[in-house]
C-alpha positions in Angstrom: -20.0 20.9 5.4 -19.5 22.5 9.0 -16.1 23.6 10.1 -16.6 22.9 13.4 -16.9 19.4 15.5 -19.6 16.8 14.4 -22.5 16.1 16.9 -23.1 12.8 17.8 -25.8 10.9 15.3 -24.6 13.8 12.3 -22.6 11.3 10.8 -25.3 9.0 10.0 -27.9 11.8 8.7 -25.4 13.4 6.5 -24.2 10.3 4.1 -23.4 12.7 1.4 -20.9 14.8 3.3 -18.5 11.7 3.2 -15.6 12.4 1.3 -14.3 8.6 0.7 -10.6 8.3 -1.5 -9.5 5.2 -3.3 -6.1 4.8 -3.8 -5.0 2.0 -6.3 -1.4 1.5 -7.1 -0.9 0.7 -10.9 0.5 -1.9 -12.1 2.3 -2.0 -8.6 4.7 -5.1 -8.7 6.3 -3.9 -12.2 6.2 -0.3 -10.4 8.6 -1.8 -8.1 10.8 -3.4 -10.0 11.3 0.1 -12.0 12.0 1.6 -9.0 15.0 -0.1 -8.3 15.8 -0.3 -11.8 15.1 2.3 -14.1 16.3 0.9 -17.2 12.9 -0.9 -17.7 10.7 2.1 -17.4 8.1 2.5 -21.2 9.6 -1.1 -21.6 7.1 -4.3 -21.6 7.8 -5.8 -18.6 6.0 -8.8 -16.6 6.5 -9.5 -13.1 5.3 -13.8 -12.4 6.5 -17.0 -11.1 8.0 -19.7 -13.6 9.6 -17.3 -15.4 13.1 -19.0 -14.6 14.9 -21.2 -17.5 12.9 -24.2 -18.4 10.5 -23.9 -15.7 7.0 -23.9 -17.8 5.0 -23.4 -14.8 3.4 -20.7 -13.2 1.5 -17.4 -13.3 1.6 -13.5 -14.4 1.3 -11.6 -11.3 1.6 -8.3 -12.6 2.1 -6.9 -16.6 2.9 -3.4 -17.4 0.4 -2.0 -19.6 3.5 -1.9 -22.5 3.3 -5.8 -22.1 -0.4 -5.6 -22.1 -0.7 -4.9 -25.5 0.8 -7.9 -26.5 -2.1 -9.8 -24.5 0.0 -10.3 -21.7 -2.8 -9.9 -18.6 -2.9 -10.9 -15.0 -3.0 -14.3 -13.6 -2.2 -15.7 -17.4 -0.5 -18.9 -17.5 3.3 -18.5 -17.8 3.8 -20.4 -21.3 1.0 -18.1 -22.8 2.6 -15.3 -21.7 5.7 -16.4 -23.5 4.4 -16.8 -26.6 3.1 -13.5 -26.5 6.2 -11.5 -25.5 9.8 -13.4 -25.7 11.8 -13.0 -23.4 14.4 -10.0 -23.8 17.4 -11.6 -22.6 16.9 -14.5 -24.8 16.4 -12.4 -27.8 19.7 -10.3 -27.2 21.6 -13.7 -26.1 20.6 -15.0 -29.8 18.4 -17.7 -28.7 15.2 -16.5 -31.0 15.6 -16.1 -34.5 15.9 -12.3 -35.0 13.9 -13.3 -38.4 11.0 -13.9 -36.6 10.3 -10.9 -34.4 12.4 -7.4 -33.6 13.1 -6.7 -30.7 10.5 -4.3 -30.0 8.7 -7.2 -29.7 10.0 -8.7 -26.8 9.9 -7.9 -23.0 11.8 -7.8 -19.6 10.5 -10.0 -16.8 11.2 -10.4 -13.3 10.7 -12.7 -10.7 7.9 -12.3 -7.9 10.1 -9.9 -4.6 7.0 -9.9 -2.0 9.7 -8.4 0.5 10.7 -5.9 -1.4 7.5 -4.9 -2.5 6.0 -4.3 1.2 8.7 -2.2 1.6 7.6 0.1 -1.2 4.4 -0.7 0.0 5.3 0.6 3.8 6.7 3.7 2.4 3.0 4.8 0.2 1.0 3.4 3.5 3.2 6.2 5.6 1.9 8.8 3.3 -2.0 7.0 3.3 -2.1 7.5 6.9 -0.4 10.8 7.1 -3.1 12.2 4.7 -6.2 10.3 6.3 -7.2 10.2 10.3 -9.4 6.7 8.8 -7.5 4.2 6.8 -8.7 0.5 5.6 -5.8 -1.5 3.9 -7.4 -4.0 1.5 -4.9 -5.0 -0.2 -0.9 -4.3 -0.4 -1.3 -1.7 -3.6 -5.4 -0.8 -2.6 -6.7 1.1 0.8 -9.7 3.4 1.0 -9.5 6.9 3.3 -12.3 8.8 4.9 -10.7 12.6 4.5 -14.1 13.9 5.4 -12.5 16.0 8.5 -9.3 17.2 6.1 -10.8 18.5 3.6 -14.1 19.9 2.2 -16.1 18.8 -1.4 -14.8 21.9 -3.2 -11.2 21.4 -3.1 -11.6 17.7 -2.7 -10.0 17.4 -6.1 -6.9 19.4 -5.0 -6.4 17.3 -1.9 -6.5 13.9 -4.1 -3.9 15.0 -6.6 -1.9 16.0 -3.9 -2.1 12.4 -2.2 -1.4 11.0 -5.8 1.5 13.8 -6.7 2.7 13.0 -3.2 3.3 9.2 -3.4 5.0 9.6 -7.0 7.2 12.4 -5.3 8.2 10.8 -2.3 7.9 6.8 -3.5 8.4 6.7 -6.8 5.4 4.8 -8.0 1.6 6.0 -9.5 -1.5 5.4 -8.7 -4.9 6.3 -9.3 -7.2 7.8 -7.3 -11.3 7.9 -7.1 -12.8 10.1 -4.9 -16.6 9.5 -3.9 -19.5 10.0 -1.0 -19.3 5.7 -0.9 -16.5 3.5 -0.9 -17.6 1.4 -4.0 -17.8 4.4 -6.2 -14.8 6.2 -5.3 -13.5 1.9 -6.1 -14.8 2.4 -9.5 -13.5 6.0 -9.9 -10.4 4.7 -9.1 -10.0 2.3 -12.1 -11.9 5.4 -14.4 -8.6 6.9 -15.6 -5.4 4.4 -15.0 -2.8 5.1 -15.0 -2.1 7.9 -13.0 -5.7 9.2 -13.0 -8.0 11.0 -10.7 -11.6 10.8 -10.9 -14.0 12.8 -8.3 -17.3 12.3 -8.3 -19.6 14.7 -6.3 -22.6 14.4 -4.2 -25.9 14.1 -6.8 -23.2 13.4 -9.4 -23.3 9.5 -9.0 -26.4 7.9 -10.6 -24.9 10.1 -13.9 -21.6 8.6 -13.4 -22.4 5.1 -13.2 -25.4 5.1 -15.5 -23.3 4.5 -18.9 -21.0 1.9 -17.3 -20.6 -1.7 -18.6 -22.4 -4.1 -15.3 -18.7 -5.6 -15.3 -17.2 -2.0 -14.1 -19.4 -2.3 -11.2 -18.0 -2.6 -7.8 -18.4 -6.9 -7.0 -19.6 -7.8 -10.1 -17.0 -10.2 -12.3 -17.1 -12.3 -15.4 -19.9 -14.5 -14.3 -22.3 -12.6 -13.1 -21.7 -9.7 -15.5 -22.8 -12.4 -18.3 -26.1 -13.3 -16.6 -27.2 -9.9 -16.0 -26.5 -9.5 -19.8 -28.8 -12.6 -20.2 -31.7 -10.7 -17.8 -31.3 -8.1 -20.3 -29.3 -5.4 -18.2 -26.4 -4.2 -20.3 -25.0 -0.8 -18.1 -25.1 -0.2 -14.3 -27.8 2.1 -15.3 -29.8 -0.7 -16.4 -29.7 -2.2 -13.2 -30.2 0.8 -11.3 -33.7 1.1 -13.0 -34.8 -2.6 -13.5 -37.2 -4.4 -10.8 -34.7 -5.5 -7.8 -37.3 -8.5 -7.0 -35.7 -10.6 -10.4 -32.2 -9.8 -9.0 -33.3 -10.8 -5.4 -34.3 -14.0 -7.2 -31.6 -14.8 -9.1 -28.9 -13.8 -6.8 -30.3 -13.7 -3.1 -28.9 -10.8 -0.9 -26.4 -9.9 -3.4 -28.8 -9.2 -5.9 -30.4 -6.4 -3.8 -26.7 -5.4 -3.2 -26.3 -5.1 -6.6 -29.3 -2.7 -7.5 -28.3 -0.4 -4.7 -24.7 -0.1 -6.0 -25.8 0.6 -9.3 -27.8 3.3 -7.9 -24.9 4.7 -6.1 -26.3 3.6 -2.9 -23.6 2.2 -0.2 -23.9 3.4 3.4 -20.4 1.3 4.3 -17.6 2.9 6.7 -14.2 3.3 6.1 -12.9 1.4 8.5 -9.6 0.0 9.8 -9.0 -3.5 9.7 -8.5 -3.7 13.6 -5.6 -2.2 15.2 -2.7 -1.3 13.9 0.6 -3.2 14.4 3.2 -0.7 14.1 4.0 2.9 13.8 6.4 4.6 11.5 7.3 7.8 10.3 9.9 8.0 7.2 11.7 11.0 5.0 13.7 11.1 2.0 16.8 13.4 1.3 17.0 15.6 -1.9 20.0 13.3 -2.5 22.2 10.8 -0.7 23.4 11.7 2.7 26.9 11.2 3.8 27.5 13.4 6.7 26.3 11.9 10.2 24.8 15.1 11.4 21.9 16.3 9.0 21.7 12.0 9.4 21.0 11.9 13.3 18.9 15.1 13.1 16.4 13.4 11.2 16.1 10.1 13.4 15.7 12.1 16.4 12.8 14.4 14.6 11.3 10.3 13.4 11.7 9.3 16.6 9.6 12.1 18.6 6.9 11.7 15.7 6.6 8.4 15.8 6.4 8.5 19.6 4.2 11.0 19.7 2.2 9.1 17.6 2.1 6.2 19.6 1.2 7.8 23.2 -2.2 9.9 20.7 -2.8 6.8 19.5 -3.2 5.5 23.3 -0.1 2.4 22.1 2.5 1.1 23.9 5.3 -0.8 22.3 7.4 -3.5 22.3 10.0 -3.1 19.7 11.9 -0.2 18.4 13.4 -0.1 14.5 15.3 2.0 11.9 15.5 1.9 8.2 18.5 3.2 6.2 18.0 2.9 2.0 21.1 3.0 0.4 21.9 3.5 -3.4 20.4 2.8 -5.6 17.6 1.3 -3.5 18.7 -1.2 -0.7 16.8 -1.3 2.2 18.2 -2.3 5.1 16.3 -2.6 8.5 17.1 -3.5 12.5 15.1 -3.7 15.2 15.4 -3.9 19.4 12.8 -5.6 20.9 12.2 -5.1 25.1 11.1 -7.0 27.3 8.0 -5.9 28.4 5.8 -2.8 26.3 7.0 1.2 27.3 5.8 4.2 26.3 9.2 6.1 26.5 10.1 9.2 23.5 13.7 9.5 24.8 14.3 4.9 24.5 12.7 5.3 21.4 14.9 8.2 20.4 18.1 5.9 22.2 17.3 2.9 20.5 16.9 4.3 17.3 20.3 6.2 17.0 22.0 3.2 18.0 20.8 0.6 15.7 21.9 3.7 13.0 25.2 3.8 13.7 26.2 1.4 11.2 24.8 3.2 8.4 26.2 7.1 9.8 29.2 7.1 6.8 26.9 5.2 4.1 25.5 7.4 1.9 21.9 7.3 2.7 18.4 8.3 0.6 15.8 7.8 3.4 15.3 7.3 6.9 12.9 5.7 8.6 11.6 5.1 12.6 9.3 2.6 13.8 7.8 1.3 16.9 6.0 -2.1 16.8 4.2 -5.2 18.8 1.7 -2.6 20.0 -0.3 -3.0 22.7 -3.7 -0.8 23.1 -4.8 -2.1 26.8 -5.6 0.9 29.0 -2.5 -0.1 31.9 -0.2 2.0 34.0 3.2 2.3 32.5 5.6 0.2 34.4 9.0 1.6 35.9 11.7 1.7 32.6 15.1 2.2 34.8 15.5 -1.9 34.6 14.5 -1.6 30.9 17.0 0.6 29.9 19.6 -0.7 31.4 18.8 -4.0 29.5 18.7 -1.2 26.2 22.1 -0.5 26.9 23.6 -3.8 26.6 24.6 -6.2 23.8 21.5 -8.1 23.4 22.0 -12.0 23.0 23.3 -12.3 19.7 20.4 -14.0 18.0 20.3 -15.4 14.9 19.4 -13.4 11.6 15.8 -13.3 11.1 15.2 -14.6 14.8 11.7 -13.8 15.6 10.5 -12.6 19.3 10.2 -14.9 21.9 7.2 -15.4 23.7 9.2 -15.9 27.1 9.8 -11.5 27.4 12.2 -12.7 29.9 14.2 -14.9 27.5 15.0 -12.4 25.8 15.8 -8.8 27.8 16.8 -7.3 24.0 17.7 -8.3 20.7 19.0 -6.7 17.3 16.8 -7.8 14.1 19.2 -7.5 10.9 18.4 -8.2 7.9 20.1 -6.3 5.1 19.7 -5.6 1.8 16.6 -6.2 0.4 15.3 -7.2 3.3 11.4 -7.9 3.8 9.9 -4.7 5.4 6.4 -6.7 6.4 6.7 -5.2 9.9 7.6 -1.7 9.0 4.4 -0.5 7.9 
């Protein structure tokens, strides 16, 4: 692969020089819920909805793979999931007959915390786009990178494990990582080794990757349609890669030609974004808790000229300036400015950003975080900011908690978002 610059039309002529990452969180929700409880780490634990007392309704969202070997899977209905693994607390509170099961047999679950699990999920996203110049979110645990400009085939593996070592480091959660030429086989790399794992497969390496594979392990393929190709006969993605496409095309249209070139390891797809971003934000993490203001401020104002900096490469204005403060052992607590028209301004965003900090400068503080947000990518001139700061400077209107912009910019001149506690980071990302 050149060092240099790619030429206009390389791109397309050199499909194998692609160096495509997946990165899939495991078992993210229960992940989470260790995170901010540690107790429940190597424990069976099972993260749904009806899980409350008496409620006999509802789903499994996510199940630790302790919990999974007690048939506890993903999207199971909530009374099954009961029978399989008791519940912990009612074992312990004496409400199963110790007779019947030890405790070793019985699990923790928790309720369903989408707020708090974009926040986890902001912080690994930071690190995603940090490591990649091309990012596509799929999902809120699942993104795909094109690190074809940051690193090279030979030391691809070394630049995967540090994504992977990084977001356990910094975040506290695993995930798996397939690295590929194509984004479906770096999907199915991904899921190779879980937990934790890393898979690379290499240019001319993918046909003998994917030949021994089960059909259901291919990328698209589910329950259904792994039992009819069984029925045509076509037990392993190598199977299908040899097989005649024409009885696929037959028996399922487009997709069935879709499925012969995946199995052959053939996927000319881009990694790309799903349309612009909405925000910026850059975040770091102390050693250990903070108490001093200074080392405190410091890091805001180094945030604040990344994340602007960011924003005026990126070509952005924005609208609204945050800060994020985690506390021990793992509250996150957010607030936000909005203005009333979009800026590109380093020093507000700097401002702004100490301000809405000072109520955290005595806490004892883990992490910091700066974000700018309500983007705007229309080519403009930059409108005069004297008025604007003025505005910056004041009070804001007192708005309501959880207030959410208001269309009228003039309505508004500024406002203070707060939401503490484990508040829902869906915006800081």
């Amino acid at each position: 692969m050149s060092d240099g610059p790619r030429l206009p039309g390389v791109d397309e002529a050199d499909e194998e020089d692609r160096i495509v990452c997946h990165v899939d969180a495991d078992c993210f929700y229960a992940s989470c819920e260790r995170l901010r409880e540690p107790e429940l780490r190597d424990e069976p634990l099972v993260v749904g909805m009806g899980y409350e007392a008496g409620a006999t309704n509802g789903a499994v969202a996510t199940a630790s793979y302790e919990a999974r070997e007690f048939g506890v899977e993903s999207a199971q209905a909530i009374s099954t999931a009961l029978e399989r693994l008791p519940r912990r607390a009612a074992f312990e509170n004496g409400e199963i007959d110790e007779s019947d099961l030890d405790r070793g047999e019985t699990g923790y679950y928790r309720p369903v915390d989408m707020d708090y699990y974009e926040s986890v999920a902001a912080d690994v996203r930071e690190i995603l786009h940090d490591c990649a110049d091309v990012v596509r979110e799929v999902s809120i645990d699942e993104a795909y990178l094109d690190v074809t400009d940051r690193t090279a085939w030979g030391v691809a593996d070394g630049f995967a494990r540090h994504i992977r070592d990084r977001i356990r480091r910094e975040v506290g959660v695993t995930v798996s990582v397939g690295v590929a030429p194509t984004m479906s086989t770096a999907k199915i790399a991904s899921d190779f080794d879980k937990p934790d794992g890393l898979t690379v497969v290499e240019p001319g390496e993918i046909r003998e990757f994917l030949a021994p594979l089960e059909v259901e392990l291919l990328h698209g393929v589910g329950p259904v349609t792994a039992r009819e190709l069984r029925e045509m006969g076509l037990e392993t993605a190598g199977d299908v890669a040899e097989t005649d496409p024409e009885p696929l095309v037959e028996r399922f249209g487009e997709r069935g030609r879709e499925l012969f070139d995946r199995a052959r390891g053939e996927d000319d797809r881009r990694v790309e974004p799903k349309g612009d971003p909405k925000s910026f934000s850059r975040e770091s993490a102390f050693a250990d808790p903070v108490e001093d203001p200074t080392p405190k401020y410091e890091l805001i104002e180094t945030l604040a000229a990344a994340v602007a900096d960011r924003a005026r490469r990126e070509g952005a204005l924005y609208r609204t300036i945050g800060v994020k403060a985690v506390t021990p052992p793992y509250d996150v607590n957010t607030r936000e400015r909005s203005l009333p028209g979009p800026v590109d301004d380093p020093d507000l965003v700097d401002r702004i950003a100490r301000d809405l900090f000072t109520e955290f400068e005595t806490d004892p503080v883990r992490k910091l975080g700066v974000r700018v947000a309500n983007l705007e990518f229309a080519a403009a001139d930059q409108a005069s900011l004297d008025g604007w700061e003025r505005d910056a400077s004041g009070t804001g209107t007192g708005a309501d908690e959880g207030e959410t912009e208001e269309s009228d910019p003039g309505a508004n001149p500024v406002r203070d978002d707060r939401t503490a506690g484990q508040s829902s980071l869906a915006d800081f990302s």
